[in-house]
C-alpha positions as a Markdown table, in Angstrom:
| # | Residue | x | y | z |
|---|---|---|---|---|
| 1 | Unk | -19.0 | 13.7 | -26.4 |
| 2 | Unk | -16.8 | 10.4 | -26.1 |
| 3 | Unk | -17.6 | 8.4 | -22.5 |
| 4 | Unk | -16.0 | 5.9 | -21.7 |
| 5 | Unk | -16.8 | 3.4 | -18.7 |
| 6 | Unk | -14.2 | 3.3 | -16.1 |
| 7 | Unk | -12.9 | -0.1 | -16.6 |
| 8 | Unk | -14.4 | -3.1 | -14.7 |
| 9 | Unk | -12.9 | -4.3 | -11.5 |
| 10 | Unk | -10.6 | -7.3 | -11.9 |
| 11 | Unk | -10.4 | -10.1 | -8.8 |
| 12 | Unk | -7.8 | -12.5 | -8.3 |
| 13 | Unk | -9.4 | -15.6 | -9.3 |
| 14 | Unk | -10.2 | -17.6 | -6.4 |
| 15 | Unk | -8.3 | -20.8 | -7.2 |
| 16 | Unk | -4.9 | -18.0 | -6.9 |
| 17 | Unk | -6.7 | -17.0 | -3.6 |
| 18 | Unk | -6.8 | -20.5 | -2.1 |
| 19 | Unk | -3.0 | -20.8 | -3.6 |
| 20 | Unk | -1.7 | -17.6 | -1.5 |
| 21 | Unk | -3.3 | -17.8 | 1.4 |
| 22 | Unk | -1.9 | -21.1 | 2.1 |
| 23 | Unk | 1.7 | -19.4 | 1.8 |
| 24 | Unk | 3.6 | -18.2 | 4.4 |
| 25 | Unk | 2.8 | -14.6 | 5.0 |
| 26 | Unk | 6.5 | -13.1 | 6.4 |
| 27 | Unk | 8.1 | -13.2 | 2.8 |
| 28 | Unk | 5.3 | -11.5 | 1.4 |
| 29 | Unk | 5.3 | -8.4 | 4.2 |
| 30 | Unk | 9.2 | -8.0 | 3.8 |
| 31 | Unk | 8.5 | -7.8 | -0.1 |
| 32 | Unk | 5.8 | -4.8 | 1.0 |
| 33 | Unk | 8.1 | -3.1 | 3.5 |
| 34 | Unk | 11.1 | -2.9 | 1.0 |
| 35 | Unk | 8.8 | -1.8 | -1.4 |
| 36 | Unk | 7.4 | 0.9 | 0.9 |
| 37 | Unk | 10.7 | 2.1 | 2.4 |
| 38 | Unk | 12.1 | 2.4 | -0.5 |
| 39 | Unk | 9.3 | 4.2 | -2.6 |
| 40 | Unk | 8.0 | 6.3 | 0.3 |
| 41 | Unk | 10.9 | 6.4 | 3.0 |
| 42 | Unk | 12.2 | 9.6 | 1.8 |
| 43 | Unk | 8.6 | 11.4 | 1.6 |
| 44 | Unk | 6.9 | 10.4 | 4.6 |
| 45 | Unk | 7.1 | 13.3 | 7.0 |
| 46 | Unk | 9.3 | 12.4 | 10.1 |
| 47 | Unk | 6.5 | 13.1 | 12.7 |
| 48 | Unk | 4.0 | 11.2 | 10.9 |
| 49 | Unk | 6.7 | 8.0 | 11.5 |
| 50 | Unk | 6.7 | 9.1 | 14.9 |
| 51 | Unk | 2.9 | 8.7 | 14.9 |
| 52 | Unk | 3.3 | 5.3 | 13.5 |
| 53 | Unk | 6.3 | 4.4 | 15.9 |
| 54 | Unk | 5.7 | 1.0 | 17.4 |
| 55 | Unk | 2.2 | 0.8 | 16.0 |
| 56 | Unk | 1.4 | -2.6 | 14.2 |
| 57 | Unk | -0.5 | -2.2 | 10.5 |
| 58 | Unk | -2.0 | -5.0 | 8.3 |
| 59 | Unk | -2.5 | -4.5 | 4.6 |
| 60 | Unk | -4.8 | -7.7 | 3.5 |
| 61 | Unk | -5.7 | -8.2 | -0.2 |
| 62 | Unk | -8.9 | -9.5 | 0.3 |
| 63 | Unk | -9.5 | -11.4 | -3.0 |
| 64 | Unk | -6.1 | -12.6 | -3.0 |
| 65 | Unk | -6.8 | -13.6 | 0.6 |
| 66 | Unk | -3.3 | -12.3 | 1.9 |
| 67 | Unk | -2.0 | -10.1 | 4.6 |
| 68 | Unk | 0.8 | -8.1 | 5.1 |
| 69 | Unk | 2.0 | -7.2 | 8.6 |
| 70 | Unk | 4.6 | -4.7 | 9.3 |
| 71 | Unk | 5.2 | -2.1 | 12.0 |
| 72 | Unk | 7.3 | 1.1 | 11.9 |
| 73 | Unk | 10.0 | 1.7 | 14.4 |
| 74 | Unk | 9.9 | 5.5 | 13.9 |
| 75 | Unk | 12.5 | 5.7 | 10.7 |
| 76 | Unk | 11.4 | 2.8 | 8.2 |
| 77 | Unk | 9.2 | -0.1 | 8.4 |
| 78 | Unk | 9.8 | -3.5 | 9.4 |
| 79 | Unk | 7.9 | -6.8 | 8.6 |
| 80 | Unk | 6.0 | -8.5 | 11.6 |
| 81 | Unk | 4.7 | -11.9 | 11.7 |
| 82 | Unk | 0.8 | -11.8 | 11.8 |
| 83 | Unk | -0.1 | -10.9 | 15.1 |
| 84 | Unk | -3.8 | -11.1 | 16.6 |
| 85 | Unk | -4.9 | -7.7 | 16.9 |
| 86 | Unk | -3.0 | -4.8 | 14.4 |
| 87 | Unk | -3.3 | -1.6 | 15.7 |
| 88 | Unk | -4.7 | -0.7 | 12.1 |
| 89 | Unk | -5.8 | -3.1 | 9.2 |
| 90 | Unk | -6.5 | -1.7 | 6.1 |
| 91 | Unk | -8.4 | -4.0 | 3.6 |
| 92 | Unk | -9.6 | -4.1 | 0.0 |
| 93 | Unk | -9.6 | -5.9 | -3.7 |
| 94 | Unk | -6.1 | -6.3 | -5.0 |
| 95 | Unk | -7.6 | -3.9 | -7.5 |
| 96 | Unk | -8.9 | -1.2 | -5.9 |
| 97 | Unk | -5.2 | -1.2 | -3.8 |
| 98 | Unk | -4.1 | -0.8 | -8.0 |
| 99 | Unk | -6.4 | 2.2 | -8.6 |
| 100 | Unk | -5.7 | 4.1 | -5.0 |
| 101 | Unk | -1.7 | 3.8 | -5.8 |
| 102 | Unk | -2.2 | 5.1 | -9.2 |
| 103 | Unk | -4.3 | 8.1 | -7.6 |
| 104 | Unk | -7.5 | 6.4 | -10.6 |
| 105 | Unk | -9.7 | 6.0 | -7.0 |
| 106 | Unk | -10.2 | 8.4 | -4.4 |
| 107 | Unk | -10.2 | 6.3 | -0.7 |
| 108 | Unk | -12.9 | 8.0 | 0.7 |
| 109 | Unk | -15.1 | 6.8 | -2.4 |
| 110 | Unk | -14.1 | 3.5 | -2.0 |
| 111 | Unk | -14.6 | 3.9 | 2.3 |
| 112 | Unk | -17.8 | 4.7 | 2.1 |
| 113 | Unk | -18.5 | 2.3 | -0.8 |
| 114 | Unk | -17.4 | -0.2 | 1.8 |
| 115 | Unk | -14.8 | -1.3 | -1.0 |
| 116 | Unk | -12.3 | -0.2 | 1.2 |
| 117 | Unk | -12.3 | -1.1 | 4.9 |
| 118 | Unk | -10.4 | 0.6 | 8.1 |
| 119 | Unk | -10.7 | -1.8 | 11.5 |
| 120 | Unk | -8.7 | -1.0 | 14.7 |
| 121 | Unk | -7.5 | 2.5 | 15.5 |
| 122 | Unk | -9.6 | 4.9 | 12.9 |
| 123 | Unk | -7.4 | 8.1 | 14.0 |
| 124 | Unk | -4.2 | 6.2 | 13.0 |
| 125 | Unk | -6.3 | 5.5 | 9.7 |
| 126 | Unk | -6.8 | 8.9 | 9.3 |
| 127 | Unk | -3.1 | 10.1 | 9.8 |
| 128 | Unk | -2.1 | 7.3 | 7.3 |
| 129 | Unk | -4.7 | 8.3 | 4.6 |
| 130 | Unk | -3.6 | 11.9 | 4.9 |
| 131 | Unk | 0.3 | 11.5 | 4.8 |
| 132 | Unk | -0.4 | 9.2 | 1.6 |
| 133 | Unk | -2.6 | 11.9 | 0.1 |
| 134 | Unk | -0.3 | 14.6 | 0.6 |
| 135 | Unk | 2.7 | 12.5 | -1.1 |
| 136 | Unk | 4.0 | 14.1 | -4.2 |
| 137 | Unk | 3.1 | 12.1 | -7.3 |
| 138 | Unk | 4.7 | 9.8 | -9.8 |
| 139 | Unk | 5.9 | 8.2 | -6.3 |
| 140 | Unk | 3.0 | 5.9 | -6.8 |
| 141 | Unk | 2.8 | 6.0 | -10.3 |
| 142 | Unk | 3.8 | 2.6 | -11.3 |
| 143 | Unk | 5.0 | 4.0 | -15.0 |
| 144 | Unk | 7.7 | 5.8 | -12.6 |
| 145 | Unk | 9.2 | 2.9 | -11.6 |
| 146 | Unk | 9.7 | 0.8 | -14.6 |
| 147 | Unk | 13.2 | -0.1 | -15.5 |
| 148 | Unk | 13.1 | 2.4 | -18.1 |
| 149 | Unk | 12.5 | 4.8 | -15.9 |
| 150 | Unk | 14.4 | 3.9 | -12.8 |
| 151 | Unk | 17.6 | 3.6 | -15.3 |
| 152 | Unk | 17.0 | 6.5 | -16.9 |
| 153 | Unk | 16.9 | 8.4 | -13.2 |
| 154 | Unk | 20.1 | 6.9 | -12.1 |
| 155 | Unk | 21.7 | 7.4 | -15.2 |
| 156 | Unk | 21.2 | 11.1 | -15.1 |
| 157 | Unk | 22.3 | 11.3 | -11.3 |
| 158 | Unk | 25.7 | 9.3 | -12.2 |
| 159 | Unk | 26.3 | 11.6 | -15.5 |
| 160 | Unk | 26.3 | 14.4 | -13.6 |
């Protein structure tokens, strides 16, 4: 029988950390939000967005020591400027956000390992963490959306 160890968790160094919390943190949510809207837009159930209408959420990296504040307005989301109290944070290690997108961590493992970390409005938590568990897969499979992939996808839609 071959085990292996799960690989060891990697952390921004934090010299990077100092670097990019010092940077303005708007750019950095409207990076996230396209990134969301465009990977999950489509898949995200319309009365979960209706959940999420007009609710403020914060994504922060914790080792990276950056935020990312965005609210949806019922159809897609939309960067915010750090506000003082999200209706939701989410936080954890830039790489246990890596092993939860590629589906490597389960969150409630990480939840009650603490690694992962809910604050505000627990219920909206829990209608987030469902709606992403339910998504259809390679949609966060980040070997989906290289540019091999992506071209080969678009290709085949503008053959037809």
């Amino acid at each position: 029988m071959n085990l292996t160890a799960p690989p060891a968790p990697i952390s921004v160094p934090a010299s990077l950390g100092s670097v990019l919390s010092r940077l303005p943190a708007y750019p950095g949510s409207l990076l996230l939000v396209t990134a969301v809207n465009f990977m999950l837009g489509k898949q995200l159930p319309d009365d979960v967005k209706a959940l999420l209408k007009g609710r403020l959420l914060s994504i922060r990296v914790t080792d990276a020591r950056v935020a990312f504040d965005f609210i949806c307005d019922g159809k897609r989301f939309i960067a915010s400027a750090p506000k003082q109290a999200p209706d939701l944070i989410v936080s954890a290690s830039a790489w246990d956000f890596i092993q939860l997108a590629q589906r490597k961590q389960d969150p409630d493992t990480l939840f009650f390992s603490r690694r992962l970390v809910m604050q505000g409005d627990t219920e909206l938590g829990l209608v987030v963490k469902n709606a992403l568990d339910a998504l259809e897969l390679p949609v966060l499979d980040p070997m989906h959306w290289t540019p091999r992939a992506v071209f080969s996808r678009w290709n085949a839609k503008t053959s037809k």
